[in-house]
N, C-alpha and C positions, 0 to 999 in steps of 0.2 A: 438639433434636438437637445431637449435641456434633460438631464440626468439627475437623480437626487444624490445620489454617489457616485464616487468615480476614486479610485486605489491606483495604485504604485503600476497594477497591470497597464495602464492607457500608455505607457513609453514600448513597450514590449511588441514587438516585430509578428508574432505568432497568433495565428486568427482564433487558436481555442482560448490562449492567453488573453486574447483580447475581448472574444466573448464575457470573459469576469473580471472584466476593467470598471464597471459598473454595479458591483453585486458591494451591497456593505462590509463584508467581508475586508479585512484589511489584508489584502493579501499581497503578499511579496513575490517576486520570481525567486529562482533557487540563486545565490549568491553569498559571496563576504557579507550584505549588510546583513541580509536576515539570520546568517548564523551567527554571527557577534551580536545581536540582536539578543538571541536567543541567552547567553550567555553573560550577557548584562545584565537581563532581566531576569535571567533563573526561571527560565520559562519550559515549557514542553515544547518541540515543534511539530507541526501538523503538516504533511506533504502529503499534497492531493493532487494526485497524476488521472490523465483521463486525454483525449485526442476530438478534435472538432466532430467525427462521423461516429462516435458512441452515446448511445441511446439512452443507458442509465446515468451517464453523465450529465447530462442534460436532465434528467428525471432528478437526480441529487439535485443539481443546481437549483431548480424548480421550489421543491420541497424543503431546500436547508438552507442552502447559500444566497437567496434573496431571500427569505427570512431575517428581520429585523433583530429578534430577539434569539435567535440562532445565531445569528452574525454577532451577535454583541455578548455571546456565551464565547464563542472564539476567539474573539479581541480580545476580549480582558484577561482568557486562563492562557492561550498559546500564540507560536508565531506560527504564523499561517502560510504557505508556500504552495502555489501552483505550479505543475511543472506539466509541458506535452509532453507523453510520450515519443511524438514524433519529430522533436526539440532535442531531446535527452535521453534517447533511449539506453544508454547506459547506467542511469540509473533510474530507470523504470526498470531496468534487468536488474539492478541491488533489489529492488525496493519488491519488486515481485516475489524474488526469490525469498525474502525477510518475511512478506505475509505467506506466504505458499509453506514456509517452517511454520509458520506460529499457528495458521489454520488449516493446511491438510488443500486448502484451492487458492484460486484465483482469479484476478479478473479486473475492468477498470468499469468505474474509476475505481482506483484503489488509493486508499485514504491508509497513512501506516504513520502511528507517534515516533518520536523520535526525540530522546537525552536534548537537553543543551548541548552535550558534546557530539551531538550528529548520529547517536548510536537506536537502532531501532529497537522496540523494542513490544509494540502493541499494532494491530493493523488487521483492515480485511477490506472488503470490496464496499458495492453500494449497503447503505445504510439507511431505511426508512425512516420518514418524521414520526412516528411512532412504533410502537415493537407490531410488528407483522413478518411473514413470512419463516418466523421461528429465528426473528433475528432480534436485536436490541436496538433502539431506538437512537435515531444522533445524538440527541439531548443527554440520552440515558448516557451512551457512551463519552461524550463528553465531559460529564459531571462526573463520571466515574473516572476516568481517568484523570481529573480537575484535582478529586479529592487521595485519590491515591500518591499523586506526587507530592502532597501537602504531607500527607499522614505517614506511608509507607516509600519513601525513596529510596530507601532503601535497596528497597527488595526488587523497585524496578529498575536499579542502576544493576544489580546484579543480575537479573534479567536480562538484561541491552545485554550483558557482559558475555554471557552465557550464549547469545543469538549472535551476538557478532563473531564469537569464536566460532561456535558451526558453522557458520557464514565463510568463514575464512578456509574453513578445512571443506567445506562442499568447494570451496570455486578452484583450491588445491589441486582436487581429487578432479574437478572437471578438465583442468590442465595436461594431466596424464595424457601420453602417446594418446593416439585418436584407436589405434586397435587394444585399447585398452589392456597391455601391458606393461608390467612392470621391468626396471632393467636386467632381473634374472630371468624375463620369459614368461613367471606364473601366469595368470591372468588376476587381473583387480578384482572383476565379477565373474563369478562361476555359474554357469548354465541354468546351476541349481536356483542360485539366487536369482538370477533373471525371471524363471520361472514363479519360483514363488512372489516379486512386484507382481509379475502378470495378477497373480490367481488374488491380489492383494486389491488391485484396481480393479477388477473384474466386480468384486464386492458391490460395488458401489455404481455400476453399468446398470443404466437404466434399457434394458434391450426392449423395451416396446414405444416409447418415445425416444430413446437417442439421448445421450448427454450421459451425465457425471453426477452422484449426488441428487439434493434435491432443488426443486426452485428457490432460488433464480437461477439458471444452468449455465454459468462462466462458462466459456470453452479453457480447456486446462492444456494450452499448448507444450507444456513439458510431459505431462503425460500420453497426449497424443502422439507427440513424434517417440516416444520410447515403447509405447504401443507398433506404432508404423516401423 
């Protein structure tokens, strides 16, 4: 079967990777090249995590990633990286927990910017080819973050800066004994505060359909098992 495109993904061993072996998209696996890559060029990079049996993945790929003129908005501003979840799940657990701070959920695929120097600092789930859902558009979001690196780097290197450091102090604080003690005994989290998460995600419980938020309803596995 003859292809009009075909990218970096066609050597890649992973059947979701290889589903976008074909998409104009110039897309990288996660590796040395594409972050020197990234840093050569002075580029942003785009890592788009997603696994072969998810449905909005497939819905983005549809809508954005064989898209001509969506593909060729990505090529020119960023470096592109697909990565499976079920390839890499360590970091799909960076990279969840990076969007999960910036926006409050979660979910795949999850598409999250990221410095030249690897550091996150922008991200969230699926993305419509136009603004629906009370969300912003690929395009929009691509152009904006296009033009934000051009005009204010600034403020998003200090960003990255600022996310990677809570990033470092969350996975810290995940480390602690598992009976969440410290080594004089207090406890880390107190009853009280457990409480108030609860009364905190409750907020946001949809109790007559189920789910979290509004649509599209990620399931928010970190708050489910802290609920459980």
């Amino acid at each position: 079967m003859q292809h009009k495109f075909t990218n970096r993904l066609v050597n890649e061993t992973s059947p979701y990777l290889l589903q976008h072996a074909h998409n104009p998209v110039d897309w990288y696996a996660w590796g040395e090249e594409a972050l020197a890559m990234a840093q050569t060029e002075n580029k942003v990079i785009l890592v788009s995590i997603g696994y072969s049996a998810c449905h909005w993945c497939h819905v983005m790929e549809r809508e954005s990633f064989e898209n001509e003129s969506v593909a060729q908005l990505m090529n020119d501003s960023f470096i592109n990286i697909k990565i499976d979840r079920e390839e890499r799940p360590d970091l799909d657990h960076i990279y969840m927990d990076a969007v999960q701070a910036i926006s409050g959920s979660g979910g795949w695929p999850l598409n999250v910017f990221l410095t030249p120097d690897a550091k996150p600092f922008f991200g969230g789930t699926y993305f419509p080819p136009v603004k629906a859902f009370n969300r912003s558009s690929w395009t929009d979001v691509l152009q904006g973050i296009s033009t934000a690196w051009k005009d204010r780097r600034n403020e998003i290197e200090s960003q990255a800066e600022n996310l990677t450091d809570h990033l470092k102090r969350s996975n810290n604080f995940s480390l602690k004994e598992s009976n969440i003690l410290i080594n004089d005994g207090e406890p880390i989290v107190s009853t009280e505060q457990c409480d108030l998460m609860f009364a905190a995600i409750m907020k946001t419980a949809d109790t007559q359909w189920g789910g979290f938020g509004k649509a599209p309803k990620f399931p928010q596995t970190f708050t489910i098992q802290f609920l459980l």
